[in-house]
N, C-alpha and C positions, 0 to 999 in steps of 0.2 A: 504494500500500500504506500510507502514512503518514498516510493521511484514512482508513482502516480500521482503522486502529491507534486513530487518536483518536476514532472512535464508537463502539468496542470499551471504551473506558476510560468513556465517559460511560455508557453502558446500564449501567455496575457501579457508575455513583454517584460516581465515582472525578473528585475534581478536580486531579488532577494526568497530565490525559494532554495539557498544552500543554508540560508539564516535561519529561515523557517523550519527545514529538517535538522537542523541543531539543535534548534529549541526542542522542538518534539522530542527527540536524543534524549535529551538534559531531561525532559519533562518521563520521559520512559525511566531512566535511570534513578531517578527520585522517588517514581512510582514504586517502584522495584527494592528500592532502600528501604520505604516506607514500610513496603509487606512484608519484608526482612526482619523488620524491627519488630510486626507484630505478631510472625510467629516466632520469635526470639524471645517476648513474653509471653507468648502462650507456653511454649516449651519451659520457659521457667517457673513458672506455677503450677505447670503439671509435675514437673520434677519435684514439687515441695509437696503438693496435695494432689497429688495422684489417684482416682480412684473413685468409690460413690459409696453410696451405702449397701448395706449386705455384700460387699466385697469379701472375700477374706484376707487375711493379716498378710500371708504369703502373696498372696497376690497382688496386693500393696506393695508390699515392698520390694515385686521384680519388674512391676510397674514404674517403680518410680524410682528404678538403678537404668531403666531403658531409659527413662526421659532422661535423666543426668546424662548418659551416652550420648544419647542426638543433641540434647545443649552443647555438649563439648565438641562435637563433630562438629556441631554448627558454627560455635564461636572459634574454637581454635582449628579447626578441620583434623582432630584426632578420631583415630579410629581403634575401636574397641577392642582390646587383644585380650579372649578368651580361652581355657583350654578344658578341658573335660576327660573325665578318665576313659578305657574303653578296654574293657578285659583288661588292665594293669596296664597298659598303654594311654601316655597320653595326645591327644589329639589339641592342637592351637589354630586356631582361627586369627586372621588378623585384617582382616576387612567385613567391612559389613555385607557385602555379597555371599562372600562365606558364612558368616555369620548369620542369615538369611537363610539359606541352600542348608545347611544343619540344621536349623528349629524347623525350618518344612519336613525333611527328610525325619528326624526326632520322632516327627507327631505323628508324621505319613506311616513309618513303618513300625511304629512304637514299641513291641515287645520284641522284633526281629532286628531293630535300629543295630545292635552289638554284633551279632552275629553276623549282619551285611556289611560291617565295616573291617571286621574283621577278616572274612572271605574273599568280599567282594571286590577286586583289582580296581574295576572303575571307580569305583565311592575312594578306594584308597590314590588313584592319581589323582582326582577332582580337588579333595582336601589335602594330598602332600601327607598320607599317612601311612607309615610303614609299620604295624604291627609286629612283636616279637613274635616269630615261628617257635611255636614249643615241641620239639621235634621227641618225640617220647618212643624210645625201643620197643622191641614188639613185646617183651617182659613188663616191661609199667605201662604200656595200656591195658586199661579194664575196660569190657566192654559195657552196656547199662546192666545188664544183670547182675555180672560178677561186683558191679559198684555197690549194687541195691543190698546184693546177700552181704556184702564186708560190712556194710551201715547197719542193718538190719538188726535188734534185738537179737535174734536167731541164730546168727552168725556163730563162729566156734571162737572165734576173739572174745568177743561178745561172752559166750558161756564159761570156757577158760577164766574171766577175770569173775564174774558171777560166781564159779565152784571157788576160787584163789577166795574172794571177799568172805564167801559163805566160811568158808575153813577159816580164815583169820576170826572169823567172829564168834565162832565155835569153841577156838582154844584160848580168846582173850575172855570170854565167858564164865570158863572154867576155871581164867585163874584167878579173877574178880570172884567168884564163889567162893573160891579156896579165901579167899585174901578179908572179905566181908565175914564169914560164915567160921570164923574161929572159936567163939564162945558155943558153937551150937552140939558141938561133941562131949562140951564140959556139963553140960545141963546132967547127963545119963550119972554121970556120977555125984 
């Protein structure tokens, strides 16, 4: 519109339609400052009172660590550097597109999120994640069963230490008897 403006000034002869798109410039750029400044306070007051009612507390409060992030992107142009664990690995974000592309991915795949980042090769070049390989001999992997029976009440570990307690508590019994129960002999005579 601003090249329509200034051949609209020259067809009337008019030497002042470079003055003209200056002004509009200047008048854009003020505009621009203006709305700058007012999400500059908006973003400040939601960073202090973040939230509404029946919120809850948590929620509050990662609402209103996000607004201090976009304040601070906004005024100083810093960007948020994050990191999060992931199976004992951690993962760092350091831009907000990253940081965007994981709370999606987070929400999207929520209880498989760990397991596709740790498998998954694409999710690991997208965010620069190398997971340590736990490379375990065919000796120390359990499969789920043999996991389930080692955990299990049932198990011989399990009953071993069950027979071991039961026996310790059998002969510390016996000598707590012996050790309480000394006058009980003298009664006969």
């Amino acid at each position: 519109m601003g090249s329509l403006e200034k051949f609209a000034a020259e067809t009337k002869g008019s030497s002042d339609g470079s003055v003209s798109e200056g002004n509009k410039s200047k008048e854009g750029f003020s505009y621009i400052q203006g709305l700058k400044g007012k999400i500059l306070n908006q973003v400040r007051d939601l960073s202090v009172e973040a939230g509404g009612k029946g919120s809850a507390k948590k929620d509050l409060n990662n609402q209103r660590n996000l607004f201090k992030d976009v304040l601070e992107f906004l005024e100083d142009c810093y960007s948020p550097n994050t990191s999060m664990k992931i199976g004992g690995d951690l993962l760092q974000t350091s831009s907000w597109s990253q940081l965007i592309q994981l709370n999606f991915l987070r929400c999207f795949l929520a209880g498989g999120f760990t397991k596709h980042m740790q498998e998954n090769e694409f999710l690991q070049d997208i965010f620069g994640f190398t997971p340590n390989k736990r490379n375990l001999l065919g000796s120390e992997h359990m499969s789920n069963g043999e996991k389930r029976m080692y955990k299990s009440p049932n198990s011989a570990l399990n009953k071993a230490r069950t027979q071991l307690l039961n026996k310790q508590r059998m002969l510390s019994a016996g000598r707590n008897f012996g050790h309480y129960a000394v006058n009980v002999g003298d009664e006969d005579s």
